[in-house]
Phi, psi and omega in degrees: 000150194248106188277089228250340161234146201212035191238127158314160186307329192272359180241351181040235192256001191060050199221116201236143148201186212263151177250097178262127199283161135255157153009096164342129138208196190232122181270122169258200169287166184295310221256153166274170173204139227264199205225114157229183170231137193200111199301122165277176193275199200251347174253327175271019188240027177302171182284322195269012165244012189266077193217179121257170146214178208249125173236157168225144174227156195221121185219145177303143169285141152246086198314322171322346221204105173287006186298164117209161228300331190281347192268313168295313174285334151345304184301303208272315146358307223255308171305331186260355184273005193284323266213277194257066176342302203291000181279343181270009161278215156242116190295142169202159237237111157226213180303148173081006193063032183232129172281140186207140154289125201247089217281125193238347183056048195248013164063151181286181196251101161218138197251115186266171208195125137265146199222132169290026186214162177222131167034286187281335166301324192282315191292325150310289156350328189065039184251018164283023177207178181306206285322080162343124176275167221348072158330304182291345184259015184268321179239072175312108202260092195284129201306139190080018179238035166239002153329149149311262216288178190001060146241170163334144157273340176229147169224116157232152195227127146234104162296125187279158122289140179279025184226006195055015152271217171203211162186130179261127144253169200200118155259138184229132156320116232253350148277014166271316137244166200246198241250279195314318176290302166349292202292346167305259251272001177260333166292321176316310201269359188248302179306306173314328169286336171290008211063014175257143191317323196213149167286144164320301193234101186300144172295132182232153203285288178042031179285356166277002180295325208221064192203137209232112183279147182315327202275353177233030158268137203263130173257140189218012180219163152314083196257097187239052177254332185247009195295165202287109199260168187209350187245172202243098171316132176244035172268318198239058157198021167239211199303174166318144154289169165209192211190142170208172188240128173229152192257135181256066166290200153286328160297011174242348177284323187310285194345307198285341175270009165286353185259015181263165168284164182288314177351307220269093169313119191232156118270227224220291183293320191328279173339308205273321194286344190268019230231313178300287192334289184313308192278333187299322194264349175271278179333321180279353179046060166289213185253127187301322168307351204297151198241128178257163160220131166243134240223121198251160183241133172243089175294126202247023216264021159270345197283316209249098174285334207258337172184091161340126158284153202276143179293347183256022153331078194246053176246177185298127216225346224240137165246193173201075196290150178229157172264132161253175195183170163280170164282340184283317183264342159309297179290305184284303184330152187275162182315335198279000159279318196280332197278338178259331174310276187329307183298330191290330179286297177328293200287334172341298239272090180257173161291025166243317179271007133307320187278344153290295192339308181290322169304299173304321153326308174281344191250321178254034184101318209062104192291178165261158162295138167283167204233328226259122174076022166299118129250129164240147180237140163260148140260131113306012203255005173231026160227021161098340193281003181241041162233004171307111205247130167250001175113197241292325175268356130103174170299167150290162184267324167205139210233102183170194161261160207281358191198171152266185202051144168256160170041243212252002165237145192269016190295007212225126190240162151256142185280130157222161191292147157213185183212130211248192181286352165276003149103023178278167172227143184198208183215134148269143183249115201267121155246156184238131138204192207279192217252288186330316181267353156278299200306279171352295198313310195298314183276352174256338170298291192323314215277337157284316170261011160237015176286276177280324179285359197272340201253352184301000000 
């Protein structure tokens, strides 16, 4: 199996250099735009969203092209917040635990950045996928700006390359938007910087669509995603994490599916994720009664036929039912248990059990998810993000997040599309785990797909 980056966070690729920032300051709209309060929905302001999170793209120099990249997106910045006014606002907190953007137009956090390294350094390196070697200075965590409330909603960094490419990161508050909205809004911001006037598909607020009043919300499905947790993950109470990235061709998908009946109509994440599922439940050795979860990110903006969300919608659209099981039937039961679980958590998911979801939110607090015996998987490999195009440099080399896990749990992998240096295309998975159990893990990835990849 082809591995391509595989060193803990604390040591990465051993690949060290120096970054110099010039001074944070805040890009407002080009434009005035107006002052308001503006509610967020009953799905984005849940507990388990009250985060940022971290994206990165990594681009080739075009030597041909006197532009450069930090003056453009700084322009395109200032322009798409004209659009999408409410990220230069501030979040605040009102009654009932319910979030609203408070559009003050005081604008995002952004940072230009030189870097001492170039590109082809990286590549060598193998540091064009997670763990990133120095991460914290390519996306500065400008001190007071990772609050939820009344901080900055984007924090952006572009970094020059000694080589004339560069590299854009970018953290966003993860109640404001979700994967699919993010890629709205990074398209938006790739058009204006290419030069056109407006986003092709204006943005829209419409967050009462999916906002509910307590009195007349009904929970009408079994939500034990959000139930009330007593047992302790023993993922974020065991050894140092350590995080590695593994690449996923198609021979590595086939491999996974022999071990399925032929019979059996798959996709690709159903496979990998029930395939992940399993050996992540080996490596960790709990106690075979221990109740496991695998946690699907369900993008839901398809559920609702009876009333279409407008495409230019970018708030969170997504639940996240898990399929469950014991570590004793995960490990011994053949994959094709973990795998009809997973489908069967998938197929749940309707516009009435979004529309609980939203019920359940409004009536109980806006709950935290449970975490304990937790894998969550997102695919990112249907949004777009590895086209972020900004004009003379071309698509990113890798487009996607920046590390696994979000905020203080480390449970959480992301799919994102890549293409490696043989010009193979797959898909990579950044995991976090404890240092015994990345080993387990590795040796059990191995021990299996080389097995089947030998019959290819």
């Amino acid at each position: 199996m082809d591995h391509q980056v595989s060193l803990p966070q604390s040591t990465t690729t051993g690949l060290s250099f120096k970054v110099h920032r010039q001074q944070p300051e805040l890009i407002t709209p080009a434009k005035p735009t107006p002052r308001e309060l503006k509610p967020l929905s009953d799905i984005d302001d849940q507990q388990g969203l009250r985060f940022q999170i971290p994206v990165i793209f990594f681009y080739r120099p075009n030597l041909s092209s006197d532009l450069d990249p930090v003056q453009v997106i700084k322009k395109a910045l200032a322009d798409a917040l004209v659009y999408y006014y409410p990220f230069a606002g501030r979040l605040r907190e009102l009654s009932n635990r319910k979030l609203a953007v408070d559009c003050t137009g005081e604008g995002v956090l952004f940072i230009e950045a030189e870097a001492y390294v170039s590109l082809a350094e990286l590549e060598e390196a193998d540091a064009l996928l997670p763990p990133f070697p120095c991460l914290e200075e390519l996306l500065f965590d400008v001190e007071g700006s990772s609050d939820v409330l009344t901080t900055p909603l984007l924090l952006v960094q572009v970094t020059r390359l000694k080589c004339c490419g560069f590299i854009f990161a970018l953290r966003f508050n993860h109640t404001m938007t979700d994967g699919a909205g993010l890629s709205l809004f990074l398209k938006s911001l790739c058009e204006l910087a290419c030069g056109l006037h407006a986003p092709s598909v204006p943005p829209v607020w419409d967050r009462h669509l999916l906002t509910v009043s307590a009195s007349e919300a009904l929970v009408t499905h079994t939500h034990r995603e959000y139930e009330e947790q007593v047992a302790i993950d023993v993922v974020a109470t065991g050894d140092p994490l350590v995080s590695r990235s593994f690449f996923f061709r198609a021979e590595e998908i086939s491999a996974i599916r022999k071990l399925l009946p032929p019979d059996l109509r798959n996709t690709s994440f159903e496979a990998l994720s029930s395939f992940l599922w399993r050996c992540r439940t080996i490596a960790l050795n709990p106690d075979p009664n221990t109740e496991m979860r695998l946690t699907c990110i369900i993008n839901s903006r398809s559920k609702f036929s009876n009333s279409p969300l407008s495409p230019g919608y970018y708030g969170n659209v997504f639940v996240i039912p898990a399929a469950i099981a014991t570590a004793r039937d995960l490990m011994e039961k053949p994959l094709e248990f973990a795998l009809r679980l997973i489908q069967e958590t998938k197929s749940s998911v309707t516009e009435n059990y979004v529309r609980s979801v939203t019920a359940l939110m409004a009536t109980r607090g806006r709950p935290m998810f449970v975490t304990a015996g937790n894998y969550i998987i997102s695919d990112l490999r249907h949004f777009d993000l590895g086209k972020v195009d900004f004009g003379p440099w071309g698509k990113p080399v890798y487009g996607g997040t920046a590390k696994a896990g979000i905020a203080l749990f480390p449970g959480v992998s992301f799919y994102v599309p890549f293409k490696n240096k043989k010009g193979e295309t797959g898909t990579v998975v950044a995991i976090s785990l404890p240092v015994r159990a990345m080993e387990r893990f590795v040796a059990e990835l191995n021990g299996v797909l080389n097995v089947f990849m030998s019959s290819l």
